[in-house]
DOFIKE-221697 format. One record per residue: residue number from 1; residue in three letters; x, y, z of N, C-alpha, C, O in turn. Coordinates in Angstrom, 3 decimals, always signed. Example, Ala and Ser with C-alpha at 12.3 -4.5 7.8 and 13.67 -1.06 7.14 Angstrom:
% residues 2
@pos: 1 code: ALA npx: +13.190 npy: -5.690 npz: +7.800 capx: +12.300 capy: -4.500 capz: +7.800 cpx: +13.200 cpy: -3.300 cpz: +7.800 opx: +14.236 opy: -3.319 opz: +8.465
@pos: 2 code: SER npx: +12.850 npy: -2.250 npz: +7.080 capx: +13.670 capy: -1.060 capz: +7.140 cpx: +12.900 cpy: +0.030 cpz: +7.870 opx: +13.409 opy: +1.138 opz: +8.039
***
This chain:
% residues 101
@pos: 1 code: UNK npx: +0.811 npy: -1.194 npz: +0.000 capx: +0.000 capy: +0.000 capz: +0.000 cpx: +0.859 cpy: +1.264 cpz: +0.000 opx: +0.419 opy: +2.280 opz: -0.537
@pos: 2 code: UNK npx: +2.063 npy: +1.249 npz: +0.577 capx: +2.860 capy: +2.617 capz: +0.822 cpx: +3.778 cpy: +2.540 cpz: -0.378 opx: +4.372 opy: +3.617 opz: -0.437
@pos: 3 code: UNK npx: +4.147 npy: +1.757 npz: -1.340 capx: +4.429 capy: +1.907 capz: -2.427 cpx: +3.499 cpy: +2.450 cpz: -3.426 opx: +3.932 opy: +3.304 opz: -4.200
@pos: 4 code: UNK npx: +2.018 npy: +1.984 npz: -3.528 capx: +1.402 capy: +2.730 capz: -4.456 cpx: +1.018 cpy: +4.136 cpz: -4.489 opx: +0.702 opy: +4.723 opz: -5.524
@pos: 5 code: UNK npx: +1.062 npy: +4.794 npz: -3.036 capx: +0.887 capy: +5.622 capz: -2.397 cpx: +2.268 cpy: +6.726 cpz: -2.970 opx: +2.270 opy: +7.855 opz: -3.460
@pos: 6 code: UNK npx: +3.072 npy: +6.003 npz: -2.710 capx: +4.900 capy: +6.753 capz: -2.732 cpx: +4.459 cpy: +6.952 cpz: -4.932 opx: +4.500 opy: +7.875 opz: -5.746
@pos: 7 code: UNK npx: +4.144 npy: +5.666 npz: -4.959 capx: +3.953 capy: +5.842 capz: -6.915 cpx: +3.115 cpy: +7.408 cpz: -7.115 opx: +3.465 opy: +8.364 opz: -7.807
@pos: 8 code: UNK npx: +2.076 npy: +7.279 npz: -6.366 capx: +0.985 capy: +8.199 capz: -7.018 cpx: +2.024 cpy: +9.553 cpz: -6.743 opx: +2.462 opy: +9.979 opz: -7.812
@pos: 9 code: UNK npx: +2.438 npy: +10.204 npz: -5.717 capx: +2.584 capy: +11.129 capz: -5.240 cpx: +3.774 cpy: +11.297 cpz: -6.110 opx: +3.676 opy: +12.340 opz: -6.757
@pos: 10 code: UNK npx: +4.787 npy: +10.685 npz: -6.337 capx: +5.623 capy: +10.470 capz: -7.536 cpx: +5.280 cpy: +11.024 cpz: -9.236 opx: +5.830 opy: +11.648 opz: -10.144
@pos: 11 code: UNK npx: +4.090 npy: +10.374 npz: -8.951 capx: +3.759 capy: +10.558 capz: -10.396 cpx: +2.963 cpy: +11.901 cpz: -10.992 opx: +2.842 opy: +12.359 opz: -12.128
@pos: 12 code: UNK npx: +2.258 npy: +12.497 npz: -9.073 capx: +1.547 capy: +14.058 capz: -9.437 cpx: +2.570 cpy: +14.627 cpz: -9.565 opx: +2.445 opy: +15.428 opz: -10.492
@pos: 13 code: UNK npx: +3.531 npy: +14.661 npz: -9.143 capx: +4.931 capy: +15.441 capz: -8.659 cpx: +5.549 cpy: +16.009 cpz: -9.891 opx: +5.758 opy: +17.175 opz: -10.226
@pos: 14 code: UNK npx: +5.794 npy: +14.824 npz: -10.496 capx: +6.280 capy: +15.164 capz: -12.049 cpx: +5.558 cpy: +15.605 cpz: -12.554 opx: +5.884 opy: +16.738 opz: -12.907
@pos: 15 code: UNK npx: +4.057 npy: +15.154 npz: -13.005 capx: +2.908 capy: +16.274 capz: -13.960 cpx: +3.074 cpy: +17.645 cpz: -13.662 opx: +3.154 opy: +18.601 opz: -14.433
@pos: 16 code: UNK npx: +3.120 npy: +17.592 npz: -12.207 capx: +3.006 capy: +19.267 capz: -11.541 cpx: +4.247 cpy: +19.833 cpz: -12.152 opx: +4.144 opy: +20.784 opz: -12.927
@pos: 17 code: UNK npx: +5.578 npy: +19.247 npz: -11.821 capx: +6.749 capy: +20.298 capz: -13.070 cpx: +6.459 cpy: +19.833 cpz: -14.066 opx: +5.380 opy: +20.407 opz: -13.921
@pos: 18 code: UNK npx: +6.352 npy: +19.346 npz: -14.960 capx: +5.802 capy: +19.657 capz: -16.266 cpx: +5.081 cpy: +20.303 cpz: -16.808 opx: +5.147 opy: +20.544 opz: -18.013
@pos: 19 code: UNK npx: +3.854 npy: +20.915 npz: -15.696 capx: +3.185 capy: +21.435 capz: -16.199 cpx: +3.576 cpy: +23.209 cpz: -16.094 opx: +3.021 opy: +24.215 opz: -16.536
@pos: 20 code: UNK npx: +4.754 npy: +22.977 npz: -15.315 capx: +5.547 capy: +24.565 capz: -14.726 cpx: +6.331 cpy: +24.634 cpz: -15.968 opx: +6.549 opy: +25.722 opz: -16.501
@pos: 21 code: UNK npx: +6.888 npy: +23.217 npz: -16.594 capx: +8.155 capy: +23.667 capz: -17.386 cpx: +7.163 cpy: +24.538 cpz: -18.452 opx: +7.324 opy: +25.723 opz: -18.743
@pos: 22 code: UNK npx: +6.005 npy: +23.566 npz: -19.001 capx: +5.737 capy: +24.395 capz: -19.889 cpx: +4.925 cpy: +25.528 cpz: -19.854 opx: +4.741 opy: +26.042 opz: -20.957
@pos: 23 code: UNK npx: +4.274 npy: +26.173 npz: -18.703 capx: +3.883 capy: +27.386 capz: -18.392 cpx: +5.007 cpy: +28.449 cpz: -18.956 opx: +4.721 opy: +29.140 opz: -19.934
@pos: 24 code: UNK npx: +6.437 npy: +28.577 npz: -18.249 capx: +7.433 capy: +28.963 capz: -18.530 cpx: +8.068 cpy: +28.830 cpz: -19.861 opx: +8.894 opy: +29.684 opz: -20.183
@pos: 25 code: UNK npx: +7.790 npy: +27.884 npz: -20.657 capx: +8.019 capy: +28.333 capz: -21.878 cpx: +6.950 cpy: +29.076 cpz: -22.801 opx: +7.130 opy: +29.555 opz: -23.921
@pos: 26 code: UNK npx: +5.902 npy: +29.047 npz: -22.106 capx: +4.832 capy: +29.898 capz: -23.237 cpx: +5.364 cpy: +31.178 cpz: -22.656 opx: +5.283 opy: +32.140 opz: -23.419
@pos: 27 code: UNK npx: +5.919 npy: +31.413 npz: -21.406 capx: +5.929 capy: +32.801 capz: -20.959 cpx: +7.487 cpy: +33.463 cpz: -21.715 opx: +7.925 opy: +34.552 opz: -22.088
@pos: 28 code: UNK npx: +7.900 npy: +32.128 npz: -21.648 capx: +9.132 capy: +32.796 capz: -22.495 cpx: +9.065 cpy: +33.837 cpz: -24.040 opx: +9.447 opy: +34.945 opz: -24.418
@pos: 29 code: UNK npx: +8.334 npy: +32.667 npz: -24.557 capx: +7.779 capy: +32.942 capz: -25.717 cpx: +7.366 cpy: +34.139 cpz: -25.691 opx: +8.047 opy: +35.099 opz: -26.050
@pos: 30 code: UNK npx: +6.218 npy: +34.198 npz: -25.267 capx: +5.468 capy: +35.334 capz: -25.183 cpx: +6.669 cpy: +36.893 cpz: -24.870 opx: +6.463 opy: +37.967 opz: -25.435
@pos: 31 code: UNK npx: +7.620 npy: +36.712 npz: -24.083 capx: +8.708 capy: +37.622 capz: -23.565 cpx: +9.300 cpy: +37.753 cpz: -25.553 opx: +9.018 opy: +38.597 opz: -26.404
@pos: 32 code: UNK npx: +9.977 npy: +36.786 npz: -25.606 capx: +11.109 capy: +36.762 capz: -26.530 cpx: +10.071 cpy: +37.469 cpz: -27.895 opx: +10.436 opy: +38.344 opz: -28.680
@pos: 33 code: UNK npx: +8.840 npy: +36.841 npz: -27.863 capx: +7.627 capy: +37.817 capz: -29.116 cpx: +7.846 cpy: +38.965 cpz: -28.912 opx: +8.392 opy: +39.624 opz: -29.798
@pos: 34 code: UNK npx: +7.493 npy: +39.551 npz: -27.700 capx: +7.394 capy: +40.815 capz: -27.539 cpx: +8.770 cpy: +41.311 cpz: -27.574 opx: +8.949 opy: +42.100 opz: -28.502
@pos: 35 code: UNK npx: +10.024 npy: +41.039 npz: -26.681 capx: +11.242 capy: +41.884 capz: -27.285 cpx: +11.287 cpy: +42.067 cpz: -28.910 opx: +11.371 opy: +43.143 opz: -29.501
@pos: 36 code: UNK npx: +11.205 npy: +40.637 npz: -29.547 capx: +11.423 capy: +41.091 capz: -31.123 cpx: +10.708 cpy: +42.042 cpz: -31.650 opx: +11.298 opy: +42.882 opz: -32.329
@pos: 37 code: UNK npx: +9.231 npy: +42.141 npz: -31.458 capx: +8.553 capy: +42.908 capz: -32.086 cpx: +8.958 cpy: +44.519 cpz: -31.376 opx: +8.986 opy: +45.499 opz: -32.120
@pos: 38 code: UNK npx: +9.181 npy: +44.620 npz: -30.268 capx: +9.268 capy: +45.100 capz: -30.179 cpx: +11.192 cpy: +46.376 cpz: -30.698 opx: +11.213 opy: +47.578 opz: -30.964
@pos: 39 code: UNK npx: +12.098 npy: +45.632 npz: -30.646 capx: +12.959 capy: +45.476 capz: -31.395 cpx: +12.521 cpy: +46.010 cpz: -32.609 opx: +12.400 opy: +47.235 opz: -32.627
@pos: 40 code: UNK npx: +12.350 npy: +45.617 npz: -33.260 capx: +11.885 capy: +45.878 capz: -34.977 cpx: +11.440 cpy: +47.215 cpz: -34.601 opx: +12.262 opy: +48.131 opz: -34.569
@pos: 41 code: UNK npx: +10.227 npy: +47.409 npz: -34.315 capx: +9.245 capy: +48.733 capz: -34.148 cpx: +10.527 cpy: +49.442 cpz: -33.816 opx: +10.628 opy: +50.163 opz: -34.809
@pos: 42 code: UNK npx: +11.777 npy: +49.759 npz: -32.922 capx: +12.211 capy: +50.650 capz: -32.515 cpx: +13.312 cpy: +50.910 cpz: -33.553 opx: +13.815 opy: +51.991 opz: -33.861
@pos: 43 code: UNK npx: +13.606 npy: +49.546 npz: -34.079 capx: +14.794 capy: +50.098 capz: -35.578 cpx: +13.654 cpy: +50.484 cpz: -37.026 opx: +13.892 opy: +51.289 opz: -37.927
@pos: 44 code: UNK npx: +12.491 npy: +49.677 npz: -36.872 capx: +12.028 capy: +51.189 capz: -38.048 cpx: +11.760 cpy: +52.537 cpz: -37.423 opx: +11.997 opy: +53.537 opz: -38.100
@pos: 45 code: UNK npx: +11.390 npy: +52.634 npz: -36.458 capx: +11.179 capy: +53.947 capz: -35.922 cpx: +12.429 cpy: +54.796 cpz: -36.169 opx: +12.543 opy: +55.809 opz: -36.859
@pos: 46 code: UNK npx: +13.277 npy: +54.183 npz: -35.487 capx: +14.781 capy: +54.970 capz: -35.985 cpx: +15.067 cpy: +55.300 cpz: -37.265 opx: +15.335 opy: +56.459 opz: -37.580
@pos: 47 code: UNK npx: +15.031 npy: +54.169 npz: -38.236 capx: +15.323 capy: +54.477 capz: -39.400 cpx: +14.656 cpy: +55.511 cpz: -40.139 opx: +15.219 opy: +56.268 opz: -40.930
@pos: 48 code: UNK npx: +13.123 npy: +55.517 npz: -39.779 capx: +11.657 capy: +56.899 capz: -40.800 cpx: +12.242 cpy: +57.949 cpz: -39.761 opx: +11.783 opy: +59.010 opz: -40.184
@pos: 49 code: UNK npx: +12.938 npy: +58.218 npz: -38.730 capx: +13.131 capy: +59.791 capz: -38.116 cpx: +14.416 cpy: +59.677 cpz: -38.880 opx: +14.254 opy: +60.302 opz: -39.928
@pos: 50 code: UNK npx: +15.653 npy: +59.148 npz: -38.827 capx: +16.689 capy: +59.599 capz: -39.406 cpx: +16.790 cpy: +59.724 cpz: -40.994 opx: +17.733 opy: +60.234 opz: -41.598
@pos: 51 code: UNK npx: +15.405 npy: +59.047 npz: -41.676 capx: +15.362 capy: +59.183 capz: -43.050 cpx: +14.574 cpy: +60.260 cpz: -43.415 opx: +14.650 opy: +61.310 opz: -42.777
@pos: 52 code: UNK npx: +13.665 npy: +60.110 npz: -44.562 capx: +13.024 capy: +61.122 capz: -45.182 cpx: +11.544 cpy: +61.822 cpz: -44.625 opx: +10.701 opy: +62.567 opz: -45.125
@pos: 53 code: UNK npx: +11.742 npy: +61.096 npz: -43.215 capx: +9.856 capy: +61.586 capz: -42.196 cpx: +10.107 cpy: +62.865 cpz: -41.597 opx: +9.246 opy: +63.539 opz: -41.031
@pos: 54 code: UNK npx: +11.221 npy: +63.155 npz: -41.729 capx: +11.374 capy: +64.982 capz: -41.163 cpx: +10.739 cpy: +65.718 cpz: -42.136 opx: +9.864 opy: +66.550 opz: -41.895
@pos: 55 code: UNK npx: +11.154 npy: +65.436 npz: -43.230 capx: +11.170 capy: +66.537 capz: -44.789 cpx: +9.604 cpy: +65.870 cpz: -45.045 opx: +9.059 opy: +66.746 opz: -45.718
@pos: 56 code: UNK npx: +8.827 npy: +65.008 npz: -44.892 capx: +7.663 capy: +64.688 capz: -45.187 cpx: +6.263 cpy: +65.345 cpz: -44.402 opx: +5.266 opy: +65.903 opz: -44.860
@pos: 57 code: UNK npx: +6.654 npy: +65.026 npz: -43.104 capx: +5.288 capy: +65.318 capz: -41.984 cpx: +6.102 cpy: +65.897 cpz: -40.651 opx: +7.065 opy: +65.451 opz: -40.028
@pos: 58 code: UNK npx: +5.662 npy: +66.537 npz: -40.567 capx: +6.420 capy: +67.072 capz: -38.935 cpx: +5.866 cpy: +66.710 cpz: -37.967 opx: +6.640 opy: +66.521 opz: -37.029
@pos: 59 code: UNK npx: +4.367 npy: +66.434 npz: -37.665 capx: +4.007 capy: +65.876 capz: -36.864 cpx: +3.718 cpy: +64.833 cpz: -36.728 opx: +2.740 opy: +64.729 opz: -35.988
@pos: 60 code: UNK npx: +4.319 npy: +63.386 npz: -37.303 capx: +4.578 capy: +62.372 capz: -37.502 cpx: +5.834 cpy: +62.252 cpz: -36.798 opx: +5.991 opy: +61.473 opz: -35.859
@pos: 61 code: UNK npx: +6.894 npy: +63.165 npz: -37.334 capx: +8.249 capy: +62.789 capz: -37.398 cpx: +8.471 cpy: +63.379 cpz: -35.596 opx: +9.453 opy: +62.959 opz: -34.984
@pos: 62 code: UNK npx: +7.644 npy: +64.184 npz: -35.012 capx: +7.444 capy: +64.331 capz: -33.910 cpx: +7.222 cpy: +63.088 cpz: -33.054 opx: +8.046 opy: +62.423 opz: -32.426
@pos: 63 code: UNK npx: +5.743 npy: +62.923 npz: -33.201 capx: +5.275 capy: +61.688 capz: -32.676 cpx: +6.238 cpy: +59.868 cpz: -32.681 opx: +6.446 opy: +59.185 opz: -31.678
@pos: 64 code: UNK npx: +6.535 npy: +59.614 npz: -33.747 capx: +7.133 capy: +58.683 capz: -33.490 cpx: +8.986 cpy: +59.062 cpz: -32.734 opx: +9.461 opy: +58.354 opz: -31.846
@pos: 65 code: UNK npx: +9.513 npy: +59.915 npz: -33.161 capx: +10.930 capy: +60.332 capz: -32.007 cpx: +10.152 cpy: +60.341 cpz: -30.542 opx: +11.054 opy: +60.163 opz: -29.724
@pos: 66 code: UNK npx: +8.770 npy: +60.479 npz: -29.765 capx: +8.769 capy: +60.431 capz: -29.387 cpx: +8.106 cpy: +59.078 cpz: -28.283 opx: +7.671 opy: +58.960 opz: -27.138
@pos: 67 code: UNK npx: +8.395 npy: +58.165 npz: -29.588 capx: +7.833 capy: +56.857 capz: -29.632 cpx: +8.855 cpy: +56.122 cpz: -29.064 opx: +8.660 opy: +55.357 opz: -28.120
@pos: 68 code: UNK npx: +10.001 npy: +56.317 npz: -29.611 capx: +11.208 capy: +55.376 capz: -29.780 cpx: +11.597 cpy: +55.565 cpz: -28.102 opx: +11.056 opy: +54.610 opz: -27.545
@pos: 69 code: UNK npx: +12.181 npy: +56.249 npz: -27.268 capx: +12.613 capy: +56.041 capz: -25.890 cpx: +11.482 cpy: +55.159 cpz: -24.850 opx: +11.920 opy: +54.430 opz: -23.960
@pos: 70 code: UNK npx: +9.846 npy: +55.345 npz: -25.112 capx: +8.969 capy: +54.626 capz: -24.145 cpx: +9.217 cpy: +53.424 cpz: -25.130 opx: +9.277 opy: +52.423 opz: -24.416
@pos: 71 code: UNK npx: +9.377 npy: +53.093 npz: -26.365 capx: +9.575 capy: +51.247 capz: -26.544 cpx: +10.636 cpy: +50.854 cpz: -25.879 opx: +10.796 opy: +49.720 opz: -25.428
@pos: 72 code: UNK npx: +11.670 npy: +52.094 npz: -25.759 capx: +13.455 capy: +50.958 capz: -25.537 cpx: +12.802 cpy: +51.003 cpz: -24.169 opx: +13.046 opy: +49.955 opz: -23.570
@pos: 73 code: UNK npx: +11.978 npy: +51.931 npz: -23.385 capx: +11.818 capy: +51.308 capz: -21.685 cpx: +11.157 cpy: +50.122 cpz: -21.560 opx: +11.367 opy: +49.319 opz: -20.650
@pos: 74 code: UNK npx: +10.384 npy: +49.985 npz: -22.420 capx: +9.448 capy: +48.980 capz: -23.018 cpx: +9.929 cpy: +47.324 cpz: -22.769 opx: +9.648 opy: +46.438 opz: -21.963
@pos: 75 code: UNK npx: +11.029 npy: +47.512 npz: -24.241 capx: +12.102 capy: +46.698 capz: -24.306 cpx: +12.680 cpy: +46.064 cpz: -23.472 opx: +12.764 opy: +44.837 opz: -23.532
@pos: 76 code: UNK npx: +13.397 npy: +47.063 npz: -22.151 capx: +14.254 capy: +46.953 capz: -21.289 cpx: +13.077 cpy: +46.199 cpz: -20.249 opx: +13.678 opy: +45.645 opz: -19.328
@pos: 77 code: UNK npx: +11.957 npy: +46.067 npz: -20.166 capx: +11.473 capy: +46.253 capz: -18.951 cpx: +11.142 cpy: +44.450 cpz: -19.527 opx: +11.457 opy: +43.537 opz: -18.764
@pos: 78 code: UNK npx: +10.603 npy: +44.185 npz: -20.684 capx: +10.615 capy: +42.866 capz: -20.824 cpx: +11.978 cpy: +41.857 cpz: -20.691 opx: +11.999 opy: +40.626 opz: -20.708
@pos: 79 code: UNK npx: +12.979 npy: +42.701 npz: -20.568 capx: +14.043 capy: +41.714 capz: -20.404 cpx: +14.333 cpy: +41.299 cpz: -18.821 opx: +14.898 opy: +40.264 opz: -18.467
@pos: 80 code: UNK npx: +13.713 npy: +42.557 npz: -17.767 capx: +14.295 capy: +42.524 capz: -16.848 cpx: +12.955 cpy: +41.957 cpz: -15.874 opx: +12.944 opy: +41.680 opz: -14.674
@pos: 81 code: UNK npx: +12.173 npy: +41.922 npz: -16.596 capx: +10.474 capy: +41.182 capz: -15.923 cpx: +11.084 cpy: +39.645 cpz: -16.232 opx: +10.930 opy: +38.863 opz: -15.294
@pos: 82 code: UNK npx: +11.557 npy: +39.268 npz: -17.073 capx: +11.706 capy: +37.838 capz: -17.836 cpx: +13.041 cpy: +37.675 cpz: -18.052 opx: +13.589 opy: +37.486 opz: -19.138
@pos: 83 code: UNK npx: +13.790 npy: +37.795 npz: -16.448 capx: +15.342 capy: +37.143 capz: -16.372 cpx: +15.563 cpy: +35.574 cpz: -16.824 opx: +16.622 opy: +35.135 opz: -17.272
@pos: 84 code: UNK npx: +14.384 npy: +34.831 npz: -16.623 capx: +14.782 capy: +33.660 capz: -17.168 cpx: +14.677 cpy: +33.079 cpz: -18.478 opx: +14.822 opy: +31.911 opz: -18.839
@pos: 85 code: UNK npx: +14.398 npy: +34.123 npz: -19.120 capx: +14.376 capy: +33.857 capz: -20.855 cpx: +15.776 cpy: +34.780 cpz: -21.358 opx: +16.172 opy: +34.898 opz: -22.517
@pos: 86 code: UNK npx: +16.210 npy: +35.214 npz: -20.473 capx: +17.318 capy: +36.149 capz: -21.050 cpx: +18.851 cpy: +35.742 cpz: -20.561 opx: +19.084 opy: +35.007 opz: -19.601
@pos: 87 code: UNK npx: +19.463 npy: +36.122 npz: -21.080 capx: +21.501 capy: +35.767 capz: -20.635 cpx: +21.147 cpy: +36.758 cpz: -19.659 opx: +20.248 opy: +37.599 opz: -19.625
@pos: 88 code: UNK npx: +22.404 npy: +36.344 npz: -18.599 capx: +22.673 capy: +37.084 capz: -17.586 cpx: +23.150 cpy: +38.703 cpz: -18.129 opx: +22.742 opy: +39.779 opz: -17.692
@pos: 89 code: UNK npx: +24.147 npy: +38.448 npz: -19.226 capx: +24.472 capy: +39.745 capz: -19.824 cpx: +23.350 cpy: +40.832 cpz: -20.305 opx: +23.353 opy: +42.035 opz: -20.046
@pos: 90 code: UNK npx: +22.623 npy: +40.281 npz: -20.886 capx: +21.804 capy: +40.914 capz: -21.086 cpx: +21.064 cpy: +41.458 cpz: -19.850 opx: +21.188 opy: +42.585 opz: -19.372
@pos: 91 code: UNK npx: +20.569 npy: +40.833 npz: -19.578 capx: +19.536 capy: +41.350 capz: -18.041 cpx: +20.239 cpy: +42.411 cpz: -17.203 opx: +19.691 opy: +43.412 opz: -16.740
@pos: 92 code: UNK npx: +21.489 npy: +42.078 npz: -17.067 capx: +22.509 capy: +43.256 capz: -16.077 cpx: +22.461 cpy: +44.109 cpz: -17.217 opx: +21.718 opy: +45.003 opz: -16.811
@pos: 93 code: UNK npx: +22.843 npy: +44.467 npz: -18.624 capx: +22.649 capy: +45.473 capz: -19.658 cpx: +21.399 cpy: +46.329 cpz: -19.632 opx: +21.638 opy: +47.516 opz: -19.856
@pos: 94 code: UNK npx: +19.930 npy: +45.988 npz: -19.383 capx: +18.817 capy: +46.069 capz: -19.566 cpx: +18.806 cpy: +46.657 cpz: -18.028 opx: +18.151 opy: +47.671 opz: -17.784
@pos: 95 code: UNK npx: +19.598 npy: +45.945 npz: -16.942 capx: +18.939 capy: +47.261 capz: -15.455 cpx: +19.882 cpy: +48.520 cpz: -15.490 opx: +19.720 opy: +49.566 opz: -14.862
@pos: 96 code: UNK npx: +20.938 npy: +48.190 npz: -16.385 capx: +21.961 capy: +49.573 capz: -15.789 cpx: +21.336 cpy: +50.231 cpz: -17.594 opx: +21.752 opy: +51.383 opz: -17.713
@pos: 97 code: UNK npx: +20.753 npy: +49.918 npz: -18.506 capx: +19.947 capy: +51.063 capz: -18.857 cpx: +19.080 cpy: +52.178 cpz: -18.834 opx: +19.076 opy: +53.325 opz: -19.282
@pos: 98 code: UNK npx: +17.778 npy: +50.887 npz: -17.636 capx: +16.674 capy: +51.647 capz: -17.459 cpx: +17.136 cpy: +52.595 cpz: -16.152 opx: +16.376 opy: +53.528 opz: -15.890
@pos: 99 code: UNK npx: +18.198 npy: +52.441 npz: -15.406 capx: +18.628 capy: +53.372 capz: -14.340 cpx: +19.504 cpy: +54.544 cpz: -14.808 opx: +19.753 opy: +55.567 opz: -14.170
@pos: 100 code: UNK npx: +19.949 npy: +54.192 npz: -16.107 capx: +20.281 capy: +55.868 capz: -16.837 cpx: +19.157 cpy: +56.396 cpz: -17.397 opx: +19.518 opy: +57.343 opz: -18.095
@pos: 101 code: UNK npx: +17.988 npy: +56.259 npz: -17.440 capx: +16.773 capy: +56.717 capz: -18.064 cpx: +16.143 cpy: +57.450 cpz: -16.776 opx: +15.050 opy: +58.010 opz: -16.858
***
C-alpha cells in the first residue's frame, strides 16, 4: 500500500513540473515575441526619423521620435520582468539602462 501511495505522489509530482516547465516556456515565448517585435518597431522607428519623415510630416516625425525612448523602456522592462528567458548579460545590460533613463 505505501508503495502505491509513494507511486501516485511520484507521479503528481512530475505532472506538476511539467506542467511549470511548460507554463514557462509559453511565458518565455510570449517575452522573446514581444522583445522582437518590439525590437523591430524601434529600428524602423529609428530608421523613418533619421530618413526622409522629417522633410515629409512634422508631426509624424514628432510623434514617433517620441515613440522610440517609451519602446526601448518597453524593451528593457521585458528583459528585466523575464530574467529567465534572457543571458545574464543581457539582463545586467537592460537594469543599468533603465537606471540611466
Amino acid at each position: 500500500m505505501k508503495q502505491a501511495v509513494k507511486a501516485t505522489v511520484l507521479i503528481l509530482f512530475v505532472s506538476l513540473l511539467s506542467g511549470c516547465s511548460s507554463a514557462e516556456d509559453k511565458a518565455c515565448k510570449a517575452a522573446l515575441l514581444t522583445h522582437n517585435s518590439l525590437k523591430q518597431e524601434i529600428d524602423r522607428d529609428t530608421k523613418a526619423v533619421n530618413g526622409e519623415l522629417k522633410q515629409q510630416d512634422t508631426v509624424l516625425y514628432e510623434y514617433v521620435l517620441s515613440q522610440i525612448p517609451i519602446n526601448k523602456k518597453r524593451l528593457l522592462l521585458v528583459i528585466v520582468n523575464n530574467q529567465a528567458c534572457f543571458t545574464p548579460f543581457e539582463v545586467a545590460d537592460a537594469q543599468i539602462d533603465l537606471e540611466r533613463m
